[in-house]
N, C-alpha and C positions, 0 to 999 in steps of 0.2 A: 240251451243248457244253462241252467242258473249256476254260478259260480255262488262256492260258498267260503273258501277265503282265498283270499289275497295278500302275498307275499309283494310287501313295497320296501326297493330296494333304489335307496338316492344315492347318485354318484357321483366323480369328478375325476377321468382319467386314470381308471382304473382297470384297462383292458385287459392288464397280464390276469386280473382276478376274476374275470366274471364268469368266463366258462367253468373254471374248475366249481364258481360261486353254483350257477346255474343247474350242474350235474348232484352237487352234495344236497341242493333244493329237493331237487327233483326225485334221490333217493329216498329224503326221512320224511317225503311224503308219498313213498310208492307203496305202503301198504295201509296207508290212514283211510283208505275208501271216502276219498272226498275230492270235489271238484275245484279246481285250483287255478290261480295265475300267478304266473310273477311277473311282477310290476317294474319296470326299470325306469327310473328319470334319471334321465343323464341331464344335469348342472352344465352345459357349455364344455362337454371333454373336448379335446383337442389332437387327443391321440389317436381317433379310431375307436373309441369304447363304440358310439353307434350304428357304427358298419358292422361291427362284430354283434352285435345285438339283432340289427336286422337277420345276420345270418342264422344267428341263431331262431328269430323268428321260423323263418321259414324250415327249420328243422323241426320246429317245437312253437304249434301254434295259443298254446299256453304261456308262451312270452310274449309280454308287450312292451311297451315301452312308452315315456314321452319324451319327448326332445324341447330344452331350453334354448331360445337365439342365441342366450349367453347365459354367463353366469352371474346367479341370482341370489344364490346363497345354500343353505342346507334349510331352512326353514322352509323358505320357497319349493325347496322339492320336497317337503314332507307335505308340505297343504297341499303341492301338484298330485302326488301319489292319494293321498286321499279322498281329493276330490275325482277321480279317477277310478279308483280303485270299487269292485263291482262285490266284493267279498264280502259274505254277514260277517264274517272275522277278517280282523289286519291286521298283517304280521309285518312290524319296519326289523330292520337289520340296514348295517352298514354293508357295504360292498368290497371291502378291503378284506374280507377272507377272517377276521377275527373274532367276530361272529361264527357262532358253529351252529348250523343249519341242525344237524341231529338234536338239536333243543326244541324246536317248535313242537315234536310231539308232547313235550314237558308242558309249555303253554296252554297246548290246546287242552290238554287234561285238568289245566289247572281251571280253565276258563270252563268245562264242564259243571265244577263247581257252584257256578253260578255268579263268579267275578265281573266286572264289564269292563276290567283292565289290569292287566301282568306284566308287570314289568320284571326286566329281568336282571341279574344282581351278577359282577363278577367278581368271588368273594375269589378268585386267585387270578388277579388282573395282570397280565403280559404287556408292560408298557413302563417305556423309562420311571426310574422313582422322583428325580427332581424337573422334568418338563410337563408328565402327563398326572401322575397317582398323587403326589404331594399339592400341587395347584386344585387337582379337584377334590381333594380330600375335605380341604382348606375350605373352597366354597360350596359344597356338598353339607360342612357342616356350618355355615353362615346360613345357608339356605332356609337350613331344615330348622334350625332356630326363628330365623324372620317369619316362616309362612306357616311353621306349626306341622309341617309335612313331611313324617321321618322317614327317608326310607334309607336303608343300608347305597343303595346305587342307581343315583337320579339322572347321571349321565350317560347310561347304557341303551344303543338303538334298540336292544333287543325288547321287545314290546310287542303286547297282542290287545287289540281293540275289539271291543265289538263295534260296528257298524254308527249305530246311533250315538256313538261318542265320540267319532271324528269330526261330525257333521256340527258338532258346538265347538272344535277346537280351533278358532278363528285365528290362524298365526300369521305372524308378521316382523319385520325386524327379525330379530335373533332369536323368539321366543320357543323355540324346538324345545331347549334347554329349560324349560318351565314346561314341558306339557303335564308332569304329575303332579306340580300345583294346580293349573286350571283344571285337570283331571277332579282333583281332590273339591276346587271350589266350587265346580259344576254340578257337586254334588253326588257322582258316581263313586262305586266300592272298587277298591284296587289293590292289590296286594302284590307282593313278588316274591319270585322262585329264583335258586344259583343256578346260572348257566355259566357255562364253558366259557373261556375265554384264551386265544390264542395270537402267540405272537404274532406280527405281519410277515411277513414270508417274502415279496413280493412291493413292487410301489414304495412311495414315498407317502406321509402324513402330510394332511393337507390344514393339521391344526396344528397351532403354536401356546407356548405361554401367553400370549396376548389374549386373549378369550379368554382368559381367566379374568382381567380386570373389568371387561366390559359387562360381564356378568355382575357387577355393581350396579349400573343402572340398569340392566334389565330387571334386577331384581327389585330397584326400587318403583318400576313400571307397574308389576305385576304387582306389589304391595297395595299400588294407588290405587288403580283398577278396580283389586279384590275390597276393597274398605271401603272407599267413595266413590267408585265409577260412577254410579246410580246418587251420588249423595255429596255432589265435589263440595258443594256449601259448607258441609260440618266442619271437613278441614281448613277450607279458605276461611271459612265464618270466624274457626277458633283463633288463625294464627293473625287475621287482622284484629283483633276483638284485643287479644294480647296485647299486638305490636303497636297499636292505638291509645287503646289504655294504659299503657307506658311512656306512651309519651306524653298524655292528659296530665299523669300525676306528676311528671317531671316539669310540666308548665304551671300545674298548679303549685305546686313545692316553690319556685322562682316567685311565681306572684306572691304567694305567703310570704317570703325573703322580703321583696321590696316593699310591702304592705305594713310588716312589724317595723322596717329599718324606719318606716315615715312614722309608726305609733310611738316610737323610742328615742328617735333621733331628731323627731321636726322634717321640716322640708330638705334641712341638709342630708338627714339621714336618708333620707327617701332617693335622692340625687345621687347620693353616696354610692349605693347599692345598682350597678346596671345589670343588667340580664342580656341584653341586646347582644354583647360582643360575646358570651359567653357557651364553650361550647356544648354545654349541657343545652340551652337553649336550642342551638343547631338542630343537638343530637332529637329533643323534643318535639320537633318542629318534622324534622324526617319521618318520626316515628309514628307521628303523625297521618302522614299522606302516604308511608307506605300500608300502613294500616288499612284507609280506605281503597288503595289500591287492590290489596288484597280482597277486603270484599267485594268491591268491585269483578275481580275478576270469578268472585266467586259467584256471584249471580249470572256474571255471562256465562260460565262453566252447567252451571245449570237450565241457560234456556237451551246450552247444545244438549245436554242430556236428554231435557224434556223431547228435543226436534229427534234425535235419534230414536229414540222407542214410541212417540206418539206417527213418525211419519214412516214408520216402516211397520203399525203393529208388532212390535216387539213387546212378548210376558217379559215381567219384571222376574220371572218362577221359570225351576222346571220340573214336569210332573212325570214322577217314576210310576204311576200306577194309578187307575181309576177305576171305581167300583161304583157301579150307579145302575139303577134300574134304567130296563130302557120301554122309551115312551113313544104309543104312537103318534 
């Protein structure tokens, strides 16, 4: 029986939640006439979340699950669930109950459309104002500035894939938290719908204000990636090219110095004038070599490039549609 979506749902110690999570699933898909799983990664729980899951297995063989040795992170169980997940649709939600399952039929309608990604928006969000709503308010709109990617709510699980756009979304580190920019760079259409949103009932939050700062340099990851992955030269190229030719003209400007002091002054004048102890010279002299440095590492930057797509076959492209006569 071919499964045609998949409910991926990452966890971490969240057992008092997932049965109730499991039955509200299980409802707002009991009259959609569609073949389904739900996907569980348990993240290293501690309490029993995957004893409670097996059991649930074997009441309901439409639950599956993976199991981490430990814990990995939320990323790591979004690419597990993915990579796993057998569904031409995928549907992530968090497992902490806050997420309201009666939305997927929302998604699914929307993705009828002919969307290849819905994200979902909680425009009356249930969550502290100065730990959770205020911090990503904040970087929600830093974000959506830096990558050109507006959307009302970039940090909501609630999301519906199709298929062939999980299989590009290569995550790593932290990068969960960027999937509607790589969404967006990748070149697929994505839009998003209000869903529900409800306070936690149940459990502790397993996020802090501290993930808000680190979303700095993830954010400055996904910038480099999107702009130079394919092209690190340009930027290496420019900032040594700068940082070099600053320092050229500030050696050149000194030698001018001591050059007029000897046209004006004689040999005294010349003698008069040192550069050597000077710390513009220093500064010239660094600007110098980190300049080459820079290019330098910008050429290595590109032979790794070159070795990643020439030794894996990797298109620089990706192609939504091909029309072509066919030849015998």
């Amino acid at each position: 029986m071919d499964i045609q979506l998949s409910v991926v749902v990452p966890l971490l110690n969240e057992v008092e939640s997932l049965r109730p999570l499991r039955d509200e699933i299980t409802a707002a898909l009991h009259e959609q006439n569609i073949n389904y799983e739900i996907l569980f990664v348990d993240d290293g729980s501690t309490d029993g979340s995957f004893e409670l899951i097996q059991q649930m297995h074997e009441e309901d063989e439409r639950v599956t699950a993976v199991r981490f040795r430990r814990n990995f992170g939320q990323t790591a169980a979004f690419s597990a669930g993915f990579d796993h997940a057998k569904g031409e649709i995928i549907i992530t939600m968090d497992a902490d109950g806050q997420n309201d399952p009666a939305d997927i039929p929302t998604l699914l309608k929307k993705m009828d459309e002919g969307w290849d990604v819905v994200n979902g928006w909680r425009a009356n969000r249930q969550d502290p104002l100065l730990l959770r709503k205020f911090p990503s308010k904040v970087a929600n709109s830093l974000i959506a500035r830096s990558s050109g990617v507006h959307l009302h709510d970039r940090g909501c699980s609630m999301r519906a894939f199709r298929n062939e756009v999980v299989q590009e979304l290569h995550l790593y580190g932290e990068m969960h938290r960027f999937i509607p920019e790589m969404v967006h760079f990748a070149g697929f259409s994505m839009t998003e719908v209000i869903v529900n949103h409800r306070a936690r009932t149940v459990g502790e939050s397993k996020y802090g204000i501290s993930r808000t700062f680190r979303v700095l340099f993830d954010l400055m990851t996904v910038l480099f990636l999107r702009r130079y992955g394919d092209r690190p030269m340009h930027i290496f190229g420019w900032l040594g090219g700068i940082t070099a030719g600053l320092g050229s003209l500030i050696t050149v400007w000194l030698l001018g110095s001591k050059l007029w002091g000897g046209l004006t002054g004689g040999m005294d004048g010349f003698h008069a004038i040192r550069i050597g102890d000077r710390p513009l010279f220093l500064l010239s002299v660094l600007s110098i070599i980190v300049g080459i440095q820079f290019l330098v590492t910008g050429l290595l930057a590109e032979l790794m490039v070159r070795t990643y797509y020439e030794s894996q076959n990797k298109p620089v492209y990706r192609i939504k549609q091909l029309t072509m006569n066919n030849e015998q």
